[in-house]
TIVO-2410 file (N, C-alpha, C; in nm, 3 decimals):
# residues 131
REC num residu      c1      c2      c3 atome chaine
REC   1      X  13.826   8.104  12.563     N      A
REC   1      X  13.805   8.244  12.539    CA      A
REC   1      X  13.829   8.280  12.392     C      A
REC   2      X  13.931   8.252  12.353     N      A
REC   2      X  13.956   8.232  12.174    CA      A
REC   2      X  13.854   8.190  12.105     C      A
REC   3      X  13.831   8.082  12.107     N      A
REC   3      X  13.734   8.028  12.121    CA      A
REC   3      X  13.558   8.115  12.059     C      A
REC   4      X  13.504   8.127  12.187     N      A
REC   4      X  13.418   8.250  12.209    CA      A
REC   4      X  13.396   8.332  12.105     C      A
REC   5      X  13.547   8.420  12.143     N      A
REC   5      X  13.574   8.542  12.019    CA      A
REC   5      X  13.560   8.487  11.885     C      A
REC   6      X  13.623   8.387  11.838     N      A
REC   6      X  13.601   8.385  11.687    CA      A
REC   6      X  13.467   8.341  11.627     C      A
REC   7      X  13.404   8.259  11.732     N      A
REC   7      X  13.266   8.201  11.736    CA      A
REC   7      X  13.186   8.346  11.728     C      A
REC   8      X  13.192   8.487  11.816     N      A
REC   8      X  13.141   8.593  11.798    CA      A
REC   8      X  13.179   8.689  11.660     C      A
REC   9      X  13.236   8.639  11.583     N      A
REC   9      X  13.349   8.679  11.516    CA      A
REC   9      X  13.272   8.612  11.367     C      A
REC  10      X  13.207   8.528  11.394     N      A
REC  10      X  13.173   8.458  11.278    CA      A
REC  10      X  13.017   8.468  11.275     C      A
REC  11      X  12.989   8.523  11.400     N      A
REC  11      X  12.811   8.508  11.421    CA      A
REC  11      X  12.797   8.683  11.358     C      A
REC  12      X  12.871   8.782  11.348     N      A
REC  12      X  12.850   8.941  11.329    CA      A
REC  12      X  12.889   8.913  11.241     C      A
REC  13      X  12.982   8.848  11.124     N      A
REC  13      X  13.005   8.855  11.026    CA      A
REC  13      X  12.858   8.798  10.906     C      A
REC  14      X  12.831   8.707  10.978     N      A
REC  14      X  12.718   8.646  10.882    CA      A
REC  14      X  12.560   8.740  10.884     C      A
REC  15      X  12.603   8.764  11.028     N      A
REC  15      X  12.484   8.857  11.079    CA      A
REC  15      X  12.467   8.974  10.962     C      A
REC  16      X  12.612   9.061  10.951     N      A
REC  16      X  12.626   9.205  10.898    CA      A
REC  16      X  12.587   9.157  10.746     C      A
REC  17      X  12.628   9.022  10.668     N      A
REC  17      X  12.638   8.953  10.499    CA      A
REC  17      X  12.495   9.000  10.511     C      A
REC  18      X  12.377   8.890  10.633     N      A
REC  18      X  12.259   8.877  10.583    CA      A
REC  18      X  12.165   9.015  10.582     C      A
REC  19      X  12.232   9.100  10.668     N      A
REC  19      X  12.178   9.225  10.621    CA      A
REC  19      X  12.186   9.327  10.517     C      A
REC  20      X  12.296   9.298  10.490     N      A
REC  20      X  12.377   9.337  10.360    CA      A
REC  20      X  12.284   9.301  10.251     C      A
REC  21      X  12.268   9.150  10.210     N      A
REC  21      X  12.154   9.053  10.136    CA      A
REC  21      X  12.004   9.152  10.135     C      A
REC  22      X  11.943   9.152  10.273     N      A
REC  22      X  11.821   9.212  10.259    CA      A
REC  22      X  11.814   9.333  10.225     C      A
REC  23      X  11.938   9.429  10.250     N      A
REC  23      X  11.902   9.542  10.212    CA      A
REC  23      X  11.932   9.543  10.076     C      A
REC  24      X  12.025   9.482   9.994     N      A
REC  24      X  11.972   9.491   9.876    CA      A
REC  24      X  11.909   9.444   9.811     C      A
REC  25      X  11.784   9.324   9.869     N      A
REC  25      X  11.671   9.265   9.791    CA      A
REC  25      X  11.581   9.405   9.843     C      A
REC  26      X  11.560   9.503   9.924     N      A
REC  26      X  11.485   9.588   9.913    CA      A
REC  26      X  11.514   9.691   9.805     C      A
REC  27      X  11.646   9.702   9.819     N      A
REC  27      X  11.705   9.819   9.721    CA      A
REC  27      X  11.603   9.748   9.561     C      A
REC  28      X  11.617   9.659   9.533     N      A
REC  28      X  11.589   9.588   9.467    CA      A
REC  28      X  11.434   9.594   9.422     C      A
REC  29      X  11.402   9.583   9.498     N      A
REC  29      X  11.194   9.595   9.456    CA      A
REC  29      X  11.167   9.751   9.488     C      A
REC  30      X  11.262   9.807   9.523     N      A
REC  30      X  11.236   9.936   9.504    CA      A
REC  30      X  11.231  10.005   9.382     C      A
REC  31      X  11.352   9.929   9.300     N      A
REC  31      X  11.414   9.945   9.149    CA      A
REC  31      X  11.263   9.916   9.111     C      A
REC  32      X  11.253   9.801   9.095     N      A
REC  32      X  11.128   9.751   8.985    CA      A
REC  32      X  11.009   9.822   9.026     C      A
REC  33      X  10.977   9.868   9.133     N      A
REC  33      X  10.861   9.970   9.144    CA      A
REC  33      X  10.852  10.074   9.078     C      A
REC  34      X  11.006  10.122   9.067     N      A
REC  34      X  10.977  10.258   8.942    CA      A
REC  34      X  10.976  10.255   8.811     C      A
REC  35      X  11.034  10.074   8.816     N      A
REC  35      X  11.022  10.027   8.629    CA      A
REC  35      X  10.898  10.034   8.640     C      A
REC  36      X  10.746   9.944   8.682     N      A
REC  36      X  10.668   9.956   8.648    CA      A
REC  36      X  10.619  10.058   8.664     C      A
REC  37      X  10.639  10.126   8.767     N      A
REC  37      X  10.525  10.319   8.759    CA      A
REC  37      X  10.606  10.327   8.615     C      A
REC  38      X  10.715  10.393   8.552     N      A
REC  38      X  10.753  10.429   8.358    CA      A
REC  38      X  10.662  10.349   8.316     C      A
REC  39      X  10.656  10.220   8.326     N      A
REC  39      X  10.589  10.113   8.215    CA      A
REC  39      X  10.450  10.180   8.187     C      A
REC  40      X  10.406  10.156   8.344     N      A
REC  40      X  10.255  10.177   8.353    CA      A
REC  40      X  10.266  10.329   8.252     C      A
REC  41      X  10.307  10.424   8.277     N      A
REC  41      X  10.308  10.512   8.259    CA      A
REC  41      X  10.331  10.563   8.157     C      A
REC  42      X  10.406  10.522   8.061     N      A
REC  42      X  10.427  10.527   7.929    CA      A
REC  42      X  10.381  10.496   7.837     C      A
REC  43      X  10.301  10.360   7.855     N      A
REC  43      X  10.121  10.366   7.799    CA      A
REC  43      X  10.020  10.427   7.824     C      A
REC  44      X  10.022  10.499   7.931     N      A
REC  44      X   9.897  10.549   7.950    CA      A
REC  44      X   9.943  10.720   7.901     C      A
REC  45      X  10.042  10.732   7.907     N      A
REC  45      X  10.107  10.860   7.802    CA      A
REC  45      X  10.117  10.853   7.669     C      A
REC  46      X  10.130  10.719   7.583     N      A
REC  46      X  10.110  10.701   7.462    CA      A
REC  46      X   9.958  10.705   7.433     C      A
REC  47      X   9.888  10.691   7.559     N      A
REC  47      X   9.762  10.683   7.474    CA      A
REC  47      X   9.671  10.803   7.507     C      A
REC  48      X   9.740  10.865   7.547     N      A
REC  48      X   9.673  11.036   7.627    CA      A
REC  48      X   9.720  11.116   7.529     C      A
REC  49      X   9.818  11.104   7.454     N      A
REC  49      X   9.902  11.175   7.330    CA      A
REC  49      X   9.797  11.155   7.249     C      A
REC  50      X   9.783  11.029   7.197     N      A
REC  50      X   9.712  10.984   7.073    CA      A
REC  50      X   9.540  11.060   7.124     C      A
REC  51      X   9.454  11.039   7.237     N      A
REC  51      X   9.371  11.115   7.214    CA      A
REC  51      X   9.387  11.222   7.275     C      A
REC  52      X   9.495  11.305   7.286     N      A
REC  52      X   9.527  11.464   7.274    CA      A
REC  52      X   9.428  11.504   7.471     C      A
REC  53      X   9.475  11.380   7.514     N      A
REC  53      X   9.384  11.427   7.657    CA      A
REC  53      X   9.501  11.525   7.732     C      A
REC  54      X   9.491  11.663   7.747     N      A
REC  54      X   9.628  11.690   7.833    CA      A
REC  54      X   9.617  11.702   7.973     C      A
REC  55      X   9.525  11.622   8.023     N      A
REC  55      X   9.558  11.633   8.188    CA      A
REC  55      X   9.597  11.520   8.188     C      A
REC  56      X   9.546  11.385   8.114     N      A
REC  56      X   9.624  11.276   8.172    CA      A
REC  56      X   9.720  11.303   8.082     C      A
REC  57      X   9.807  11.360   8.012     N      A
REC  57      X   9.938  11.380   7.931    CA      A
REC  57      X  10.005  11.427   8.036     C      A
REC  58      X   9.961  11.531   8.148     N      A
REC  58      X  10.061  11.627   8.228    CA      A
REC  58      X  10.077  11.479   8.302     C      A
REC  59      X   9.969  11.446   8.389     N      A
REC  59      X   9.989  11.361   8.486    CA      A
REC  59      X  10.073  11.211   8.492     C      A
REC  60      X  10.047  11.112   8.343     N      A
REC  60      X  10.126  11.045   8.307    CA      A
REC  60      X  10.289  11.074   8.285     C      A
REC  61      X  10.307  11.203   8.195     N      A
REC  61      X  10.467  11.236   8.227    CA      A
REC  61      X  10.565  11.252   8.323     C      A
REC  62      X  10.445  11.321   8.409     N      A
REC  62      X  10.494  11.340   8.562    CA      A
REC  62      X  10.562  11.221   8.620     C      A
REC  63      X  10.468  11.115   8.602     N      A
REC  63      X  10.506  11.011   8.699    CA      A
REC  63      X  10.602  10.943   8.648     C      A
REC  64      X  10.637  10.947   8.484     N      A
REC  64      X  10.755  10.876   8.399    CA      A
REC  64      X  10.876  10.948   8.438     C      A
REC  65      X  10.901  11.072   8.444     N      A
REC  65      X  10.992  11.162   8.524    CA      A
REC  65      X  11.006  11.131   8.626     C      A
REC  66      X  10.964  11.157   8.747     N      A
REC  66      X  10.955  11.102   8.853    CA      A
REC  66      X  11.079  10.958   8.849     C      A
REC  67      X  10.981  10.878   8.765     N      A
REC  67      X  11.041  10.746   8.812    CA      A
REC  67      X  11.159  10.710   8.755     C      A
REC  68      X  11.217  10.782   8.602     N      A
REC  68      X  11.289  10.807   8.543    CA      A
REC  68      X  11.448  10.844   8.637     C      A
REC  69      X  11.377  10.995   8.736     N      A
REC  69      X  11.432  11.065   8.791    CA      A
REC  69      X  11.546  10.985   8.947     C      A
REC  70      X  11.465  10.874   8.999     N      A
REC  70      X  11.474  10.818   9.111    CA      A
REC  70      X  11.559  10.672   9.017     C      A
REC  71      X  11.545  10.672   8.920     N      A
REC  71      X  11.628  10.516   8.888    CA      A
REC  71      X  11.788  10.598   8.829     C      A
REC  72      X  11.808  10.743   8.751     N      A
REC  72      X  11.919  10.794   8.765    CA      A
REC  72      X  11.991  10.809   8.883     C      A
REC  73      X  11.929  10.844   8.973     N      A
REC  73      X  11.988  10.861   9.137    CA      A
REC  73      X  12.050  10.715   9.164     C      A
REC  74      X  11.967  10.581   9.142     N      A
REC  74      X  11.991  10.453   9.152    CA      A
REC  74      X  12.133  10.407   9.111     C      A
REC  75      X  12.137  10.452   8.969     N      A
REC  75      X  12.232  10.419   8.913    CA      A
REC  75      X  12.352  10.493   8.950     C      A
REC  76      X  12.340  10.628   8.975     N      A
REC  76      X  12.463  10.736   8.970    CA      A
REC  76      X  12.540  10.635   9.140     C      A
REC  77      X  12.492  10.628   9.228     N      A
REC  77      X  12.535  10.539   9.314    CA      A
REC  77      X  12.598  10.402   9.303     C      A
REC  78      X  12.545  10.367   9.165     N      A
REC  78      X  12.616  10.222   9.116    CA      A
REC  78      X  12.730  10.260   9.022     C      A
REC  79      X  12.752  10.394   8.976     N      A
REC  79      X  12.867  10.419   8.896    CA      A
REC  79      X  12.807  10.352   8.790     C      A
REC  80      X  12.706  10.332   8.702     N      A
REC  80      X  12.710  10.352   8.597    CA      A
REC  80      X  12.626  10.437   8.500     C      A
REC  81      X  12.759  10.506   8.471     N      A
REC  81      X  12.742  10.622   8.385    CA      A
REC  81      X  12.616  10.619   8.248     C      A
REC  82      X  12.671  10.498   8.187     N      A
REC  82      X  12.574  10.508   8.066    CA      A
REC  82      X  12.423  10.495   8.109     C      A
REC  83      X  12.387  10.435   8.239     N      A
REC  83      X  12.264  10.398   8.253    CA      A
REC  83      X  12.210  10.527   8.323     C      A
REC  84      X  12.236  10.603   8.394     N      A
REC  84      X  12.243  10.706   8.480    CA      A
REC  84      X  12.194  10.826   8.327     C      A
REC  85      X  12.289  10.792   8.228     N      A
REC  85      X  12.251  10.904   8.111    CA      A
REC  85      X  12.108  10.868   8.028     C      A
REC  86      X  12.083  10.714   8.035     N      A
REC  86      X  11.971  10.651   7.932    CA      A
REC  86      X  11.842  10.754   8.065     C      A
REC  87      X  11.864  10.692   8.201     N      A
REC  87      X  11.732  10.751   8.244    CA      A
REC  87      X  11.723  10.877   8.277     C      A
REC  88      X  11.857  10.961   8.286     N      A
REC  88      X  11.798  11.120   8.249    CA      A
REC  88      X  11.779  11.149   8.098     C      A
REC  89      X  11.808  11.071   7.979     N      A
REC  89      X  11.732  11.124   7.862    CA      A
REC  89      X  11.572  11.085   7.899     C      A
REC  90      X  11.514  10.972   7.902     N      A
REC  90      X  11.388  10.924   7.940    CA      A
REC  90      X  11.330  11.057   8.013     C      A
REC  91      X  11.422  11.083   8.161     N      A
REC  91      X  11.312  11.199   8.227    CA      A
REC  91      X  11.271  11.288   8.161     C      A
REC  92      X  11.387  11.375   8.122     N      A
REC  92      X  11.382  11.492   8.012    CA      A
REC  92      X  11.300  11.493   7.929     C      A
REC  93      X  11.281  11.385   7.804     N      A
REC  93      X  11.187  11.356   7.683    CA      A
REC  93      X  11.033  11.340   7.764     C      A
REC  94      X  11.041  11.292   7.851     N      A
REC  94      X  10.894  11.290   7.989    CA      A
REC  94      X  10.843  11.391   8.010     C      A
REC  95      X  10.927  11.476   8.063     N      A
REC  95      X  10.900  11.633   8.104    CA      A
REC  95      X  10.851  11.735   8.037     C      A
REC  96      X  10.890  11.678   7.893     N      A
REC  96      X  10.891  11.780   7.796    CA      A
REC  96      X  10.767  11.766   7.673     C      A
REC  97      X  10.694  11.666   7.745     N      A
REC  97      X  10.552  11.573   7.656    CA      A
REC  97      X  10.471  11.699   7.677     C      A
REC  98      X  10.447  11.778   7.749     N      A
REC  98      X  10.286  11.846   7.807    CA      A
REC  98      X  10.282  11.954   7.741     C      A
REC  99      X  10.434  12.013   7.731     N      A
REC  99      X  10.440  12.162   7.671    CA      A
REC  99      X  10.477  12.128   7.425     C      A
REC 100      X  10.488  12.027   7.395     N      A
REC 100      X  10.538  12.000   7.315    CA      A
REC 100      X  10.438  12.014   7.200     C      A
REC 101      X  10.454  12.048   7.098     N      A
REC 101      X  10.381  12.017   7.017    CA      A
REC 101      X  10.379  11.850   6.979     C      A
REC 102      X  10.230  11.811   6.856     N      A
REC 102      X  10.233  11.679   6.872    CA      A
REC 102      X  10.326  11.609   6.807     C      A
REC 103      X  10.420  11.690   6.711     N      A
REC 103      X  10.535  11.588   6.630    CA      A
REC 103      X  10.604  11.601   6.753     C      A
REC 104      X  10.676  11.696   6.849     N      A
REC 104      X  10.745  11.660   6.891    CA      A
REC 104      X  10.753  11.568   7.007     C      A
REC 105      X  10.590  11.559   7.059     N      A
REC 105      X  10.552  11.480   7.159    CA      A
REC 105      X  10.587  11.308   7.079     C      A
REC 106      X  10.562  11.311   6.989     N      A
REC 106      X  10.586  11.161   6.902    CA      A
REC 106      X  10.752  11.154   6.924     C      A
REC 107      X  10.789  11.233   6.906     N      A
REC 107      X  10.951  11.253   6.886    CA      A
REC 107      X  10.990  11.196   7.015     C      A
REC 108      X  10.958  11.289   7.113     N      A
REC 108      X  10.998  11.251   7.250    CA      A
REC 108      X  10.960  11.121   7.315     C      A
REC 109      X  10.818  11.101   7.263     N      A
REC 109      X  10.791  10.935   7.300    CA      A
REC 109      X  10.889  10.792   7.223     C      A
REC 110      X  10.927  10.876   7.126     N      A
REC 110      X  11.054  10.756   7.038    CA      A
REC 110      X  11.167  10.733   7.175     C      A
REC 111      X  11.206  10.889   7.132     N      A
REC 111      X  11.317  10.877   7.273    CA      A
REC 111      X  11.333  10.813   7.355     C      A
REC 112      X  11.224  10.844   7.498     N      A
REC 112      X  11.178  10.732   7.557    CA      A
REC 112      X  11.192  10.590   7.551     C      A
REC 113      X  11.158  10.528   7.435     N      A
REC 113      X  11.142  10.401   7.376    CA      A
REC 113      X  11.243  10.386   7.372     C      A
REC 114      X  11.327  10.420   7.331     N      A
REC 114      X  11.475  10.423   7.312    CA      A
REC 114      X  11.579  10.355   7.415     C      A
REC 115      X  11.551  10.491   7.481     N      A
REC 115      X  11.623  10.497   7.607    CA      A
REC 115      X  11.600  10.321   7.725     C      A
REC 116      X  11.471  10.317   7.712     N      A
REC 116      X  11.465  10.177   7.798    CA      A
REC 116      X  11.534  10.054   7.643     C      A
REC 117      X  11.490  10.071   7.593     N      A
REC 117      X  11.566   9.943   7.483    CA      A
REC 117      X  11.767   9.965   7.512     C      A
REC 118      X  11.801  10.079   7.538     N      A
REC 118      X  11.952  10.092   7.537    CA      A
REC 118      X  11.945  10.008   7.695     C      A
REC 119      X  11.859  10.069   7.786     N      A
REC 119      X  11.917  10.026   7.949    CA      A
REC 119      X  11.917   9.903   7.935     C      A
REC 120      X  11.791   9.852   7.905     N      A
REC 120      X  11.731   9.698   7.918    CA      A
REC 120      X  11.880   9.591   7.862     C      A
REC 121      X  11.920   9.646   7.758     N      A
REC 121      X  12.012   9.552   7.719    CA      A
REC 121      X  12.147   9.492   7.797     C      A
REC 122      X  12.182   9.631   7.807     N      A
REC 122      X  12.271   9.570   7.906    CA      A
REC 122      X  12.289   9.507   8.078     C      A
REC 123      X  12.163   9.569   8.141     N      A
REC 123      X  12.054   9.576   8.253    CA      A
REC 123      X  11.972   9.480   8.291     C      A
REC 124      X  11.940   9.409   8.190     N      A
REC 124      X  11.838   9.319   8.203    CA      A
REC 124      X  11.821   9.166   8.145     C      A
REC 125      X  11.853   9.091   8.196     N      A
REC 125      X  11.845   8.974   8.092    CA      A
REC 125      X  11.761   8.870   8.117     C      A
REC 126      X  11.640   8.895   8.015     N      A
REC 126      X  11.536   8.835   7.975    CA      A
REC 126      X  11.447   8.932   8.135     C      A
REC 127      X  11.335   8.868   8.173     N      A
REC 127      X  11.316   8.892   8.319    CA      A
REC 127      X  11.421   8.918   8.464     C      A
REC 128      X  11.502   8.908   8.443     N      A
REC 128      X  11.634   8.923   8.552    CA      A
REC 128      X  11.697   9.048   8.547     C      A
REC 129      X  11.709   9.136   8.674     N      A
REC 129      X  11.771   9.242   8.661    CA      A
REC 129      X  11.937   9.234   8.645     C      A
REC 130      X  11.999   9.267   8.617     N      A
REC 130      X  12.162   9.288   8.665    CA      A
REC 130      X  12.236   9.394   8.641     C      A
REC 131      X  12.345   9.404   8.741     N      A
REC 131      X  12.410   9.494   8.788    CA      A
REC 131      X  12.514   9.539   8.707     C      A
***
């Protein structure tokens, strides 16, 4: 009967790890889905700036916000602060592309740039995410 129990004891424990595991390889490709929507998105906003298109300017920012918006939430749950602040500057400077004039739209696209070069460093090494 001892026995049994610890045998059940060891089968819910590994059970609860490997779910533990998958849910954060989902948590996980969830992350990089909103890196690439910014990525995608931040070229196709650098280049909607440069030819002064403003529907794809509204629509590209949108989605850099957006994704900006959902990787602060990410982080504020991981407790870290500095990264939580890099992607609400990113949203903000995002948000603020459509209504901007064009120095400051340049301005705000530096920002941006910025802001992922600060996360990435400590965040990212080489292709590899980390925590």
């Amino acid at each position: 009967m001892l026995m049994t129990m610890r045998k059940a004891a060891i089968f819910i424990s590994a059970l609860a790890f490997s779910a533990f595991g998958l849910f954060a390889q989902d948590e996980l490709a969830t992350y990089q889905t909103w890196m690439k929507t910014a990525a995608g998105a931040n070229g196709a906003l650098r280049a909607a700036v440069t030819a002064k298109d403003t529907a794809a300017i509204t629509e590209n920012s949108t989605k850099m916000a957006e994704a900006f918006d959902s990787m602060a939430k990410f982080w504020a749950t991981k407790h870290k602060d500095d990264a939580v602040k890099f992607a609400e500057t990113a949203r903000d400077a995002a948000k603020s592309v459509p209504t901007a004039s064009p120095e400051e739209q340049t301005a705000a696209l530096a920002k941006i740039g910025g802001t992922c070069r600060g996360c990435h460093t400590p965040y990212r090494d080489g292709s590899k995410f980390k925590e």
